[in-house]
N, C-alpha and C positions, 0 to 999 in steps of 0.2 A: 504494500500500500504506500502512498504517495506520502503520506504523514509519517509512516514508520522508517522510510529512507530518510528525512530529512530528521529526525531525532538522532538514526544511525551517523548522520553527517556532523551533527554539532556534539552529540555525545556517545562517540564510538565505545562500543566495548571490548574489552582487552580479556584476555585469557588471564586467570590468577594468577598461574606458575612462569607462563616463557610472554607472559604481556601483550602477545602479537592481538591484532584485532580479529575479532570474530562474527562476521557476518551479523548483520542484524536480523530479526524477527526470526532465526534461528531457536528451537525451544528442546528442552532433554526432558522427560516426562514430565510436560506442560511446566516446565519454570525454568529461565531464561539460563542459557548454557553459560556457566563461567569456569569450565576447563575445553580445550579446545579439543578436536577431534584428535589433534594430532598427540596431545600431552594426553589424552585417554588413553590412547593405541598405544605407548611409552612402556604403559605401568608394568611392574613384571611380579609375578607373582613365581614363589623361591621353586626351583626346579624339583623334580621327583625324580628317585625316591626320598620319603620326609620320613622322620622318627614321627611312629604310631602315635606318639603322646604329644611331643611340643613343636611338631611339623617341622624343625630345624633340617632345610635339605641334606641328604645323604651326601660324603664327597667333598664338604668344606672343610675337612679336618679336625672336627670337634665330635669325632666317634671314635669307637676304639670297637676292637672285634669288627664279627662281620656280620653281626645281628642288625635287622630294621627295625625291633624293637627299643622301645627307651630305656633299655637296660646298657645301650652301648651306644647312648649319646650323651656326649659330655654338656649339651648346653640343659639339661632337665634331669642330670641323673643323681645331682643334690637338692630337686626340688621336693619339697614336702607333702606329705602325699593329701595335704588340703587344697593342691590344686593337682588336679587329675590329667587336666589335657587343654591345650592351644590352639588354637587357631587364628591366620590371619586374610588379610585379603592381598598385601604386595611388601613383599621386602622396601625397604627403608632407603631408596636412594631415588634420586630426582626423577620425576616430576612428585615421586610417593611424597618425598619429603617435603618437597614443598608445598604441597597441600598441608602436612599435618602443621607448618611452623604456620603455614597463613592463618590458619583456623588458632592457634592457641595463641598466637601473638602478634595477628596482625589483624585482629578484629571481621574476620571473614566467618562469622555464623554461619553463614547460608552455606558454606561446604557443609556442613553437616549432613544435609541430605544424600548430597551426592556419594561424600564418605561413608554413610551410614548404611546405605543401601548396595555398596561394594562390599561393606563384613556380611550384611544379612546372606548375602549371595554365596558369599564365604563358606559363611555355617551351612549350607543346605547344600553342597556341592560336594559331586560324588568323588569317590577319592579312588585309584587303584590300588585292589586288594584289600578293600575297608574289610577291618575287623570290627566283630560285634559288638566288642568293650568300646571302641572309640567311634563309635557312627554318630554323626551329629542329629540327622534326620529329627528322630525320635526323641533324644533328648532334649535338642528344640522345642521341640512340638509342647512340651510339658514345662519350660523352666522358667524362669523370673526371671526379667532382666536386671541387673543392678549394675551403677555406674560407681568407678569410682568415684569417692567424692574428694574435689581439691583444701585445699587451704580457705581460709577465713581473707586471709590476705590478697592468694589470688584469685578467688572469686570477683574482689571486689577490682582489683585491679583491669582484669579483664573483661569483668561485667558479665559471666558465664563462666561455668564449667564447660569444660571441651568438651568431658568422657557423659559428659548427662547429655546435651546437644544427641550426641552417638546414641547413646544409648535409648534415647526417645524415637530418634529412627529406626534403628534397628529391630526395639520392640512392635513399632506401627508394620513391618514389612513382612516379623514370622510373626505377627497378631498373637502376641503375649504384652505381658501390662509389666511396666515397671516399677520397682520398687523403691522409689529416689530416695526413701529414708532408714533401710534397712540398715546399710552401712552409714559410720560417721567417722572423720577425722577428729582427732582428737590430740595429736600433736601437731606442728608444722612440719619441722625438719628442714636440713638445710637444702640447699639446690645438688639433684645428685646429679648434674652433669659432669663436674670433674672427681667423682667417687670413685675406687675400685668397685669391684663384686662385690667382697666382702665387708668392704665400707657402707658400698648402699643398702646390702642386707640391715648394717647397725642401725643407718642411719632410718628406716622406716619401720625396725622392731616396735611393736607397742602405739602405731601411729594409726591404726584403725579399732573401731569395739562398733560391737552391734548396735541399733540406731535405734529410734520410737517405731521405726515399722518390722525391728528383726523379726517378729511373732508371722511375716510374710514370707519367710525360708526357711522358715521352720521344716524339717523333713522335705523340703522340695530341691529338686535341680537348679541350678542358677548357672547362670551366662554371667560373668560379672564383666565389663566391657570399658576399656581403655581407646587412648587413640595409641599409644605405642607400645611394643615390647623389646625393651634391651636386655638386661640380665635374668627380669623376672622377679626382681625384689620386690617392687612397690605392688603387682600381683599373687604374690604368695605372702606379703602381710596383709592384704585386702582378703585373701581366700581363709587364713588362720582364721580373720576375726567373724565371716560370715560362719565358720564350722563350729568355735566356739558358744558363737549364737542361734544353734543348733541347725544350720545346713545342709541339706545329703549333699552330693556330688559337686564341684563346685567348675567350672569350665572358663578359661579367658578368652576373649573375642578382640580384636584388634585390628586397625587401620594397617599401622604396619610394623615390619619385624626388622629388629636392628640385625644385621647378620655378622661374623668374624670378620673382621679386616675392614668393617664398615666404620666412620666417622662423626656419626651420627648420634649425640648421646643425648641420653635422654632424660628430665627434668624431672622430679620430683610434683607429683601431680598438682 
């Protein structure tokens, strides 16, 4: 339409990630496209075969033996067995990343959607050689969604939680209801970007407890759903304190995965 080109003329729209302009009156399930076809077509999701448990691809040197179970992968083989299994939707390097820094600090809410509806896709996606302990399918279909929740601080800073944004998508697309208050933060903690493993382990010890809504995962499945996974710390004290607060199974969901050799580190929620 003659109206819609000239909006396109004086207010081009640009792609989040690589800026270039993107065609106007173009639309991605009915709301205006802001990654462009070509940073879609980018994204890459970690190669197969992935450990049964924490999807870490087979092949990047952080296995031992010759098992594809998670008995002989070093990136989940000290995790606690309050989080059970991972998933994600694209390893952690550009255009992935740049989507998760826009949306957590550069005030781009509206990825949410788009991001959110790449994990739900995630979870329900057939895997080669799904075993029946880790089929998402099913457990889906049954579980609560819970986001982590951030800081008091950067709430306010940012005006949003990233992993709630996420998690309110995610819930709308496998039509399960979320539990925003089940978990609560209850320390800050410093920023774990320049943490080791075992530092960000310290550093988020004791940094979650169950919430006014815990009595809603009570004996249920849960998806507890971030926008990143690096070492795994900040979701295995998020999974402790939902099991404590009587949880069954507890599963993380994620935008994207930091992988070995990758740069990418990741902040304390």
């Amino acid at each position: 339409m003659a109206w819609q080109s000239l909006i396109d003329f004086l207010l081009p729209a640009g792609c989040v990630t690589c800026r270039r302009w993107i065609p106007g009156g173009e639309t991605l399930q009915r709301a205006p496209i802001l990654v462009c076809f070509r940073c879609r077509t980018r994204l890459r999701s970690g190669s197969w075969p992935r450990c049964r448990r924490c999807h870490a691809p087979r092949g990047t040197g952080r296995e031992v033996g010759g098992g594809t179970g998670a008995e002989g992968c070093l990136e989940c083989r000290t995790w606690l067995p309050a989080l059970s299994a991972a998933r994600y939707a694209y390893t952690l390097v550009s255009p992935a990343s740049d989507l998760v820094h826009a949306l957590k600090y550069e005030g781009w809410r509206e990825l949410a959607d788009f991001m959110g509806g790449r994990m739900a896709a995630a979870a329900l996606a057939p895997e080669p050689e799904a075993h029946p302990s880790t089929a998402w399918s099913a457990f889906a279909a049954a579980a609560v969604i819970v986001a982590v929740p951030t800081t008091a601080r950067r709430q306010r800073s940012r005006g949003y939680n990233q992993a709630a944004l996420l998690a309110d998508v995610v819930a709308a697309r496998l039509g399960r209801r979320v539990a925003h208050r089940a978990l609560a933060r209850t320390t800050a903690g410093a920023s774990q970007t320049t943490l080791s493993p075992q530092r960000r382990r310290e550093n988020v010890r004791g940094a979650f407890a169950g919430g006014a809504e815990a009595s809603r995962v009570r004996a249920r499945a849960v998806i507890l759903v971030d926008d990143v996974l690096t070492t795994g710390a900040t979701a295995l004290a998020a999974a402790t304190a939902l099991t404590v607060a009587g949880a069954g199974e507890v599963r993380l969901l994620t935008f994207g995965r930091a992988l070995p050799g990758r740069d990418f580190s990741e902040e304390a929620a």
